[in-house]
VEXDREN-2710 file (C-alpha; in Angstrom, 1 decimal):
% VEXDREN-2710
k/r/px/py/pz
1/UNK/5.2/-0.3/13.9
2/UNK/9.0/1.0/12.7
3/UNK/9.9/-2.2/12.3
4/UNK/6.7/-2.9/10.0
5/UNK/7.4/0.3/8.1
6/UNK/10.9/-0.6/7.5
7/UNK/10.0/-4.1/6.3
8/UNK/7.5/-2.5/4.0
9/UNK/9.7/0.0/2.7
10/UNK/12.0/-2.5/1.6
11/UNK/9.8/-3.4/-1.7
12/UNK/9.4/0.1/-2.5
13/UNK/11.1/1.7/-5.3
14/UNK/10.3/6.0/-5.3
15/UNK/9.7/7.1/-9.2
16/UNK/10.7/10.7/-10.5
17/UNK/7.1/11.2/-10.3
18/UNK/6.5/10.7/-7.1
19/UNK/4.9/7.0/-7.2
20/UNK/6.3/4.4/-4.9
21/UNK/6.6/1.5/-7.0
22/UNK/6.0/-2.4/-5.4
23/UNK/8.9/-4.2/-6.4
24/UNK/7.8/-7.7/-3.5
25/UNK/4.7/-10.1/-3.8
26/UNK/2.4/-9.5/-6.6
27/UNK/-1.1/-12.4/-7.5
28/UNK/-2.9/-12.0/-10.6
29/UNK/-6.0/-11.4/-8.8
30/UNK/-5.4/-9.3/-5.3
31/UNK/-2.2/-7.5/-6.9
32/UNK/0.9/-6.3/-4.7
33/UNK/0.4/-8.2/-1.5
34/UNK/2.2/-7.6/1.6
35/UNK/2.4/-10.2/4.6
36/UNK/0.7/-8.2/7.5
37/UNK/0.1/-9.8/10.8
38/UNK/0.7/-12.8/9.4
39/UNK/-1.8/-13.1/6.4
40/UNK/-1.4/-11.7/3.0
41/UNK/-2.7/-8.0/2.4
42/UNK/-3.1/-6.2/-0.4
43/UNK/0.0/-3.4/-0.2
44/UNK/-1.8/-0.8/-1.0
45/UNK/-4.4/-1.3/2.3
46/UNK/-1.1/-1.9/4.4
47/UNK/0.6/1.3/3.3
48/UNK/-2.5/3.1/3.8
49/UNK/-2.7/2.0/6.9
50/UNK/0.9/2.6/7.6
51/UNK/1.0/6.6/6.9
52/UNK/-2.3/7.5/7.4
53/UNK/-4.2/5.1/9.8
54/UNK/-6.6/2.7/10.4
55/UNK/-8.3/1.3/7.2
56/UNK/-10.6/-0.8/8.8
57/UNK/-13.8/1.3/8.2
58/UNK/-13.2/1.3/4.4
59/UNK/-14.7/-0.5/2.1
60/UNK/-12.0/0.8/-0.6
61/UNK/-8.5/2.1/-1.1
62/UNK/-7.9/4.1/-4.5
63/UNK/-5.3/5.3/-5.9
64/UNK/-5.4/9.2/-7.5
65/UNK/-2.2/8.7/-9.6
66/UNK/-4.0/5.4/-11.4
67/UNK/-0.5/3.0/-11.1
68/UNK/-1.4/-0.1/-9.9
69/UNK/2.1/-0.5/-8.9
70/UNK/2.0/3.0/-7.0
71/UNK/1.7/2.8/-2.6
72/UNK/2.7/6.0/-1.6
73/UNK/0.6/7.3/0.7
74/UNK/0.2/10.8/-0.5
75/UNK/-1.6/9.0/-3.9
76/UNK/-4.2/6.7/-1.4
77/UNK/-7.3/7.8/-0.7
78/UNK/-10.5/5.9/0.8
79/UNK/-14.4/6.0/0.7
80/UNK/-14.3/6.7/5.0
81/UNK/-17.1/8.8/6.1
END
């Protein structure tokens, strides 16, 4: 998992306000996309699931700061009951 983190962190760029901006893949549809065991991912999911667990239960991954660009952790929340 280190070694995914690592990867990951790689596209990240950390803002003065505290936003982790994508700087890899981005798709005019899905946004910043990350290549997770082996299929494209949305980033935000990935770092989500990254930092604070499984995401699998959620139907969505928001963001509180409102940057699209932004996957820090501490910004992601979900709709998991």
């Amino acid at each position: 998992m280190e070694e995914i983190k690592e990867r990951f962190m790689r596209f990240i760029e950390v803002q003065e306000n505290g936003c982790w901006k994508w700087l890899g893949t981005t798709h005019k549809k899905n946004g910043a996309m990350f290549s997770f065991n082996g299929k494209p991912t949305p980033a935000h999911r990935v770092s989500y699931y990254l930092f604070k667990g499984n995401v699998a239960s959620c139907k969505s991954v928001f963001r509180t700061c409102h940057n699209s660009q932004c996957m820090n952790p501490e910004h992601l929340r979900s709709n998991a009951k």
